[in-house]
C-alpha positions in Angstrom: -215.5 10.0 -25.1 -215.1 8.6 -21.7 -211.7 6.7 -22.9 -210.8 10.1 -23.4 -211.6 12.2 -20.0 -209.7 9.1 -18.2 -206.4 9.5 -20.4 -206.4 13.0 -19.2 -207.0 12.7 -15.3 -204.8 9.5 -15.2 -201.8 11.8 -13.7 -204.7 13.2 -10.9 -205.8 9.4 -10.1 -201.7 7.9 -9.7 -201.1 11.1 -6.9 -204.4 10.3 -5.3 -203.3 6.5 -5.0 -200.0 7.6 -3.7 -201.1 9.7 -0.9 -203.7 6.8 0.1 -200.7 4.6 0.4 -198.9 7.0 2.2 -201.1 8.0 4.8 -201.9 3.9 5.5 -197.7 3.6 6.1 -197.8 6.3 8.9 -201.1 5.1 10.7 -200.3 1.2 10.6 -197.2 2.0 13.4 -199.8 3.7 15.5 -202.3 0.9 15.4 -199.7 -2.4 16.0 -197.6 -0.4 18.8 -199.8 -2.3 21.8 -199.3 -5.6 20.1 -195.2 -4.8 19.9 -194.9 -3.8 23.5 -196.5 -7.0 24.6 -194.5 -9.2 22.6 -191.3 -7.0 23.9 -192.7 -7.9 27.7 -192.8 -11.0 27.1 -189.3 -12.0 25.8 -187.9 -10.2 28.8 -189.7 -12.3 31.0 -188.1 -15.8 29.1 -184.8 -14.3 29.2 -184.8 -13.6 33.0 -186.1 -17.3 33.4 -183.9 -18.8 31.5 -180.9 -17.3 33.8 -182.7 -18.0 37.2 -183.1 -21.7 36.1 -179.3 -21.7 35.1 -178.5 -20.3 38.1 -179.8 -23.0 39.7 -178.5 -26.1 37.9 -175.1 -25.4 39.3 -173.5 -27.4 36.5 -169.7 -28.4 36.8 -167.3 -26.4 34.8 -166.5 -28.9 31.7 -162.6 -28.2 31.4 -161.8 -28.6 27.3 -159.1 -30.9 26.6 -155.5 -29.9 24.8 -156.7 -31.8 21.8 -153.3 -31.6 19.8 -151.8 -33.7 22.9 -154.4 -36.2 23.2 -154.3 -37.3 19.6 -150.7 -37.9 19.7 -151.0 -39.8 22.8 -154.1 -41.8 21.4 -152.6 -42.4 18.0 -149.8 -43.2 19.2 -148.4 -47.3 18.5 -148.5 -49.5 21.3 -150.2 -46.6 23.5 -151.2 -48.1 27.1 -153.3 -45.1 27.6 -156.8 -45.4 27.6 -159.3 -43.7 24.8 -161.2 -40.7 25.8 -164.6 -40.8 25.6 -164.1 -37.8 23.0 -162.8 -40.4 20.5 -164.9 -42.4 18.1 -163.0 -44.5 16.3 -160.9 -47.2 18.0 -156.6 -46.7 18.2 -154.7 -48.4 15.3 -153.2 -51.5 15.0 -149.6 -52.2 13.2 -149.2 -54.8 10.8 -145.8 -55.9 9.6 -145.8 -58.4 6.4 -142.7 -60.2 5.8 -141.8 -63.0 3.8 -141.0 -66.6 5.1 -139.8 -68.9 2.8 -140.0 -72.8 4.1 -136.4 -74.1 4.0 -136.7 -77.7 1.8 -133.7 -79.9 1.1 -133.1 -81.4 -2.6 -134.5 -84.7 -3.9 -132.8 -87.5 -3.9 -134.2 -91.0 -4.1 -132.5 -94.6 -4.8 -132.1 -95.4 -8.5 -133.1 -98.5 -10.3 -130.9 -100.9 -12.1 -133.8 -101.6 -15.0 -132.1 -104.6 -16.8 -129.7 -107.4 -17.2 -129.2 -109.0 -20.8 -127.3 -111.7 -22.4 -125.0 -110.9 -25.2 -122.5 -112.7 -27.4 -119.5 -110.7 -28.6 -118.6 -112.2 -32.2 -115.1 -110.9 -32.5 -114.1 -111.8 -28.8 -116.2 -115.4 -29.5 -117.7 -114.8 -25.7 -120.8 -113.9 -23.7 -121.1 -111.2 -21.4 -123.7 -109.1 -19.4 -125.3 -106.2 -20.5 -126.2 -104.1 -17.2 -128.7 -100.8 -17.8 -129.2 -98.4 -14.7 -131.4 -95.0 -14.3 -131.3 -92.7 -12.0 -134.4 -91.8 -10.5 -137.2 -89.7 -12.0 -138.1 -87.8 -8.8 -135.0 -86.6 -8.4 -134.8 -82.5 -7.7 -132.3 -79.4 -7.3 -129.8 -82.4 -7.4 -126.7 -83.2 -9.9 -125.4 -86.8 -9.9 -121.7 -86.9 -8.8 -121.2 -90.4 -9.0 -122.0 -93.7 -9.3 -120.9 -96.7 -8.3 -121.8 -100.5 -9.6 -121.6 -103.3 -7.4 -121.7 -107.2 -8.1 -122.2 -110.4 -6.4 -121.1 -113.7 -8.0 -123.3 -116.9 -7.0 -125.1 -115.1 -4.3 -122.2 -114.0 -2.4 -121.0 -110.6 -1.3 -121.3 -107.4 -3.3 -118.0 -105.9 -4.3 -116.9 -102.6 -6.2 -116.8 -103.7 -10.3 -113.5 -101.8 -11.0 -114.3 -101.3 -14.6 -117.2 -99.2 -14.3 -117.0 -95.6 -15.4 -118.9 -93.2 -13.3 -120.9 -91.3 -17.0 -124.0 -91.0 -17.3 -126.1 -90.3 -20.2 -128.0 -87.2 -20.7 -130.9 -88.9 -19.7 -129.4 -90.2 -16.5 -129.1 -93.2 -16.8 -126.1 -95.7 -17.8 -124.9 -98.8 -20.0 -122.3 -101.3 -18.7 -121.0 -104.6 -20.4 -119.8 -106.7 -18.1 -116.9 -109.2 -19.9 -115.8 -110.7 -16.7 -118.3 -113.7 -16.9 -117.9 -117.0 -16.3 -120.1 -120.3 -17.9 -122.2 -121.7 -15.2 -122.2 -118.9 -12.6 -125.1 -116.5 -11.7 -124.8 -112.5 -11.1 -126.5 -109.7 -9.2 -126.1 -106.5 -9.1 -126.8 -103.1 -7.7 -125.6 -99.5 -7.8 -125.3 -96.5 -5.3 -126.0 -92.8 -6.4 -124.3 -89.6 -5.0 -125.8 -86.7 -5.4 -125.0 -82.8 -4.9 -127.2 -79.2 -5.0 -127.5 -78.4 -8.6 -126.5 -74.4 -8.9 -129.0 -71.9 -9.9 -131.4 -73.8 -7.2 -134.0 -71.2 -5.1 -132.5 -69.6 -2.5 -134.4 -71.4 0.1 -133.8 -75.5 -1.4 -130.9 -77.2 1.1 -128.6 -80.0 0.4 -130.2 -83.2 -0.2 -130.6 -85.6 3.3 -129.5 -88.2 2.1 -126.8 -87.9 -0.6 -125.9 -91.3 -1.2 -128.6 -94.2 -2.2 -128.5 -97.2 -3.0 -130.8 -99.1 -5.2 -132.2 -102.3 -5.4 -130.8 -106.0 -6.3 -131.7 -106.9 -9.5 -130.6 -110.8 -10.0 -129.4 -113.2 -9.4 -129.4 -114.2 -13.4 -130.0 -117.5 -14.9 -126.4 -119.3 -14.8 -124.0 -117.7 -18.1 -124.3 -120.3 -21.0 -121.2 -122.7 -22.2 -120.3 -122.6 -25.1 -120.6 -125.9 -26.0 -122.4 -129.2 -24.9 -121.2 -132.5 -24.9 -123.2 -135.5 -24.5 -120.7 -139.1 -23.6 -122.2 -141.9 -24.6 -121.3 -145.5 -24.8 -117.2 -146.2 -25.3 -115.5 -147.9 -28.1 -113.4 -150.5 -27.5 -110.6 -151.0 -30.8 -110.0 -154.4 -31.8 -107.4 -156.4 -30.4 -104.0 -155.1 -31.9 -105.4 -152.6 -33.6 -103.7 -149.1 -33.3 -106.9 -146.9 -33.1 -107.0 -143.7 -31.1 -109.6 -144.1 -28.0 -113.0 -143.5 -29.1 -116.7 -142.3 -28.4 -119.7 -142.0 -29.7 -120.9 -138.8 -28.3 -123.7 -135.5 -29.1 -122.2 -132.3 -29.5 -124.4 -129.0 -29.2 -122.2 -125.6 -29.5 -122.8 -121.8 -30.4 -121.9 -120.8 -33.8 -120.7 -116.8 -33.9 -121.4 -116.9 -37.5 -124.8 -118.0 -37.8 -125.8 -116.2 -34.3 -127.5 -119.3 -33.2 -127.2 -122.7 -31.5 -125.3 -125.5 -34.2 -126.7 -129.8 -32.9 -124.7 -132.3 -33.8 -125.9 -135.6 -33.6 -124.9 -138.7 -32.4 -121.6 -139.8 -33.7 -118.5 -141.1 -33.8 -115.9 -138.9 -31.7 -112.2 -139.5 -30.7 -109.1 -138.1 -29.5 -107.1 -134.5 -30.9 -110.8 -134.3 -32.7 -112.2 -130.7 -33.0 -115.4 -129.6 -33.7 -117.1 -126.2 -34.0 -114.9 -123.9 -36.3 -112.1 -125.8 -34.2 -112.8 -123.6 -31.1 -113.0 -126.7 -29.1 -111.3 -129.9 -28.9 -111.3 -133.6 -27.6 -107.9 -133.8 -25.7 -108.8 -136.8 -24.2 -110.3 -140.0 -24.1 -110.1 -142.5 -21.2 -112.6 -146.1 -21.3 -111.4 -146.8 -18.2 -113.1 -144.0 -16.4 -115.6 -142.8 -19.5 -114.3 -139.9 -19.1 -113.4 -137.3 -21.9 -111.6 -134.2 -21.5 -112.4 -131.1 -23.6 -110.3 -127.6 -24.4 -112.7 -125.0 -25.1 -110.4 -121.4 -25.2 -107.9 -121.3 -22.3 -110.7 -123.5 -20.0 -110.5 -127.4 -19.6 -113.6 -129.4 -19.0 -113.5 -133.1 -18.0 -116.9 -135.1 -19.3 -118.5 -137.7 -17.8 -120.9 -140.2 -18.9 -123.5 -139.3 -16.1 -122.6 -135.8 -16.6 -125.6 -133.9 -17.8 -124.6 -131.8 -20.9 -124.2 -128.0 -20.4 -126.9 -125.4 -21.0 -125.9 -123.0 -23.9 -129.1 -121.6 -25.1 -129.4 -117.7 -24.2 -131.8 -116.6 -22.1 -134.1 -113.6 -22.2 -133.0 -110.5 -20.1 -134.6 -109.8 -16.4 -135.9 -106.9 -15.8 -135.7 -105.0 -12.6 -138.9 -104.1 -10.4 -139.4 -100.6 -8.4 -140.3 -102.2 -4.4 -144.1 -101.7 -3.8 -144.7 -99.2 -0.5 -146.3 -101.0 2.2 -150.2 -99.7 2.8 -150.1 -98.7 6.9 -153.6 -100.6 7.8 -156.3 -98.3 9.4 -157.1 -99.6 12.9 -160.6 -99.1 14.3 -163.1 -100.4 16.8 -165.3 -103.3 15.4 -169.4 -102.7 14.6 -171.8 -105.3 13.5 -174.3 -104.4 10.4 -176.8 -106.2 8.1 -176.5 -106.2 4.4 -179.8 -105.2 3.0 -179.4 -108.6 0.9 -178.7 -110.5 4.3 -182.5 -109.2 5.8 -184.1 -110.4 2.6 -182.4 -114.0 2.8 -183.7 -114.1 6.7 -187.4 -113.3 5.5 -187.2 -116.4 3.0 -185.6 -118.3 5.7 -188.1 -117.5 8.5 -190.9 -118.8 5.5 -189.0 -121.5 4.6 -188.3 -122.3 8.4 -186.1 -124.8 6.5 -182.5 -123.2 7.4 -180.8 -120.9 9.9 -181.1 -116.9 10.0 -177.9 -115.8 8.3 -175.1 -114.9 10.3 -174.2 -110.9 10.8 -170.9 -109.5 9.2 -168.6 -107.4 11.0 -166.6 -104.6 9.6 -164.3 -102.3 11.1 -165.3 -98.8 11.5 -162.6 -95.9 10.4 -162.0 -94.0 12.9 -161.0 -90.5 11.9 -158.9 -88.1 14.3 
């Protein structure tokens, strides 16, 4: 019943709440205005302050910079002018990178003559010198131009060998038989490299600084073989009125092409227009008077002794050639004395022993590093 009555005099209770609110807007103005005035007053009062106080100060007129001029001048490269106090961040440097390339010459370095060998031709019946060369391995930006092969004969001087041909193999290096040999003498040689920029090198690689070289000696060689050995021995005399030819008995030792090796005969019976050794050599003469016996081997005459001691005709093994060992700079340094830790221990014993002296102290040399 009562849910009722307040439905119907709900319009009655919403104007009576309105007009409440209503009359509270109009009387709140009336009841702050004192506090407004005050507050009003007091602002007025700051305001004049604050312009009596500025009045005062007197500061200095701060005159604004033309900013699009300044930065121009303070960004400018290689600017002498100094940086306002405005600025924060420091004036630029300038960098330029460019490229610089070391110039470095070619490599060329002295060649090595690597071997010397004994041969025997069987169709020309002779021996001769087989002579091997390389250039060197360290070699850079460099072509070989040529190369040139000296000799010396006995230890004498070095001269040109005219039948050398300047070619070299594809792994540089180079093969030479040397025919011009004679039984009994010795042989050195040596060979000098020129050398060229190779094409297609970097820009920045020069000519080499030294383009010729010369490498070292290899030899001399043991003495060239004879072909043949003959041992005199005693002389026979013929019998009276007897028409023999002159007579010896004699060893014979010779090299045999065929067999590739070294043929003994032993002591025997030998005489005038006799030839031994596939008649490549023969006994022109024979004189008792002298003991003398004169042999003709090829184109070559030999004259024999009895003293004479026979000729060498084994072959010998080929020489090799050896690269020259750099020389170690020594390390000089002021002297300092020290004591081995074994060298205490051997004075404690001896101090027991009181039997021998202290030990004495080794020096060293101290490195001294710069």
């Amino acid at each position: 019943m009562a849910e009722r009555n307040l439905g119907q005099h709900i319009d009655k209770i919403s104007y009576a709440v309105g007009g409440i609110l209503g009359l509270a807007i109009l009387v709140i103005p009336f009841v702050a205005s004192g506090r407004i005035d005050e507050l009003t007053s007091d602002l007025q009062k700051e305001i004049q302050d604050l312009g009596r106080r500025k009045r005062e100060d007197a500061l200095p007129k701060i005159r604004e910079p033309y900013l699009a001029k300044e930065v121009r001048r303070q960004w400018q490269v290689g600017s002498a002018g100094e940086r306002g106090g405005w600025i924060s961040s420091a004036k630029p440097g300038l960098a330029r990178i460019s490229t610089t390339v070391e110039a470095l010459p070619a490599v060329h370095l002295a060649g090595l003559a690597e071997s010397v060998a004994l041969e025997r031709d069987g169709r020309r019946k002779q021996p001769y010198l087989v002579v091997k060369g390389a250039m060197n391995e360290a070699n850079e930006h460099v072509v070989i131009k040529n190369v040139a092969l000296m000799r010396s004969v006995d230890d004498g001087e070095f001269r040109l060998v005219s039948g050398f041909k300047s070619e070299l193999e594809d792994d540089n290096t180079f093969v030479y038989n040397d025919y011009d040999v004679e039984s009994g003498k010795t042989y050195s040689y040596k060979f000098s490299s020129t050398a060229a920029l190779a094409s297609g090198v970097p820009s920045n690689v020069t000519a080499p600084e030294a383009p010729t070289q010369e490498s070292p000696v290899i030899g001399p060689t043991p003495a060239i073989p004879y072909e043949f050995s003959l041992k005199v021995g005693q002389m026979l005399t013929p019998a009276a009125g007897a028409t023999e030819v002159p007579s010896f008995l004699g060893s014979v030792r010779y090299w045999d092409y065929a067999k590739g090796q070294v043929v003994e005969l032993g002591s025997r019976k030998l005489q005038e227009q006799q030839s031994f050794g596939d008649g490549r050599f023969k006994i022109r003469t024979v004189d008792p008077a002298t003991r003398a016996v004169e042999v003709r081997a090829g184109r070559q005459r030999y004259s024999i002794k009895r003293s004479d001691e026979p000729f060498e005709v084994d072959t010998w093994e080929p020489i090799e050639g050896v690269v020259p060992e750099e020389e170690e700079e020594e390390e000089e340094g002021e002297e300092y004395e020290y004591e081995d830790e074994e060298d205490e221990e051997d004075e404690e014993d001896e101090e027991e022993d009181e039997s021998e002296e202290p030990a004495p102290k080794r020096t060293r040399k101290r490195r001294s590093f710069n």
